[in-house]
N, C-alpha and C positions, 0 to 999 in steps of 0.2 A: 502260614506258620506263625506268625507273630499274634496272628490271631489269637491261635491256640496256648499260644505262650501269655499272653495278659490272661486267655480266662484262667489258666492254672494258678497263676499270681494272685487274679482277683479271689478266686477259691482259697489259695493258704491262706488270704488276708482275712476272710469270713473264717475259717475253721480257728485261726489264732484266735481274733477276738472271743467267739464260740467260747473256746477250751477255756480263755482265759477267764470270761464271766463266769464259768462256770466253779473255776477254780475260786474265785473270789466269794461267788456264792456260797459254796462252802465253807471257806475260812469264818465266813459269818456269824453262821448255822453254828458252828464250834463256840466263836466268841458268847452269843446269844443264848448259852445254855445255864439257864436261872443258877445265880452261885449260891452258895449258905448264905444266911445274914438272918439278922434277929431284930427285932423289932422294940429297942430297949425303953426307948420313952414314944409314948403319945401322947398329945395333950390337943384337948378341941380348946380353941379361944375363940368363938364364936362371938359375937356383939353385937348389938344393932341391925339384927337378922343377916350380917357374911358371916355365912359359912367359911372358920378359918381351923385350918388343921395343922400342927407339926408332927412330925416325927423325927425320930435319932434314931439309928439306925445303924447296928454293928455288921462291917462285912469283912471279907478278908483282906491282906495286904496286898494280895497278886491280882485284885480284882481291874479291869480293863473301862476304858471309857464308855467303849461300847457297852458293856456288864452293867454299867451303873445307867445309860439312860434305858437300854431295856427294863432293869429292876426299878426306876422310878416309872414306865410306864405301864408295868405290872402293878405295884402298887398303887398307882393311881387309878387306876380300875378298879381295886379292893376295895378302896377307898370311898368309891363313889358308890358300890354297891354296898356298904356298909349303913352311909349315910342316906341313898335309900329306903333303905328298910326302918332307917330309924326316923329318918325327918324331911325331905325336901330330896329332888331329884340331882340335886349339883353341889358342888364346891368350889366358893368365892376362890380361895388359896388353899393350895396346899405346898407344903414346905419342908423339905427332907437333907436332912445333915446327915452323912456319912461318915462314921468312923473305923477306925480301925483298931485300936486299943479301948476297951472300955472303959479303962480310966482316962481316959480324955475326955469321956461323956459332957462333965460340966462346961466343960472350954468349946469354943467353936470348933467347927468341923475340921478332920485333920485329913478327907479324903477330897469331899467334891462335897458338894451344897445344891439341890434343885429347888425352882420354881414354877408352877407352874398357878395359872390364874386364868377366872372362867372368859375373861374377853379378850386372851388371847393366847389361841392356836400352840403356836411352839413352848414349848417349857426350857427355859434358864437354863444352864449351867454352871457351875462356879466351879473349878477342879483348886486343888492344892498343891501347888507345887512344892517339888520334893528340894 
């Protein structure tokens, strides 16, 4: 009897986590869906053979943390296929200011700021708090 009684326990405890990952995978999948944004300055500053790239970048005000490293990992793949075709298979830096008002353009970023750089793996963060 007690047997029977752990496996059923053991079983809800599988089917929770289950539903639950499942549930979260979702919410994801939601967050992770490419929002507007416009691509208002680009500028290559290249030098001394690094490949250096910025971008400014207008997106919306509701946009989520999750939204903004998805869309900097999107655009870093634009990026690199861009500058494939035009010069060299990589980029030294690339560098993304997110805005949310376009007149904030000239002044630093008013949303989040990425990094990312070819010797190393994970890209930056920089958010703005409100």
């Amino acid at each position: 009897m007690q047997r029977q009684l752990k496996k059923r326990i053991y079983l809800l405890i599988i089917f929770c986590f289950f539903i639950g990952g499942c549930f979260s995978v979702e919410e994801q999948k939601k967050d992770k869906v490419i929002v507007d944004y416009e691509i208002v300055e680009r500028k290559d500053i290249s030098a001394l053979g690094l490949e250096q790239i910025t971008l400014k970048v207008l997106v919306s005000k509701a946009i989520s943390g999750v939204q903004i490293e998805f869309l900097t990992e999107y655009l870093l793949e634009e990026e690199k296929t861009n500058i494939l075709t035009e010069k060299t298979a990589y980029i030294d830096e690339l560098t993304i200011w997110y805005y949310d008002d376009i007149d904030d353009i000239p002044q630093s970023y008013t949303v989040a700021m990425a990094e990312h750089f070819k010797d190393v793996e994970e890209i930056k963060y920089y958010y703005r708090k409100n």
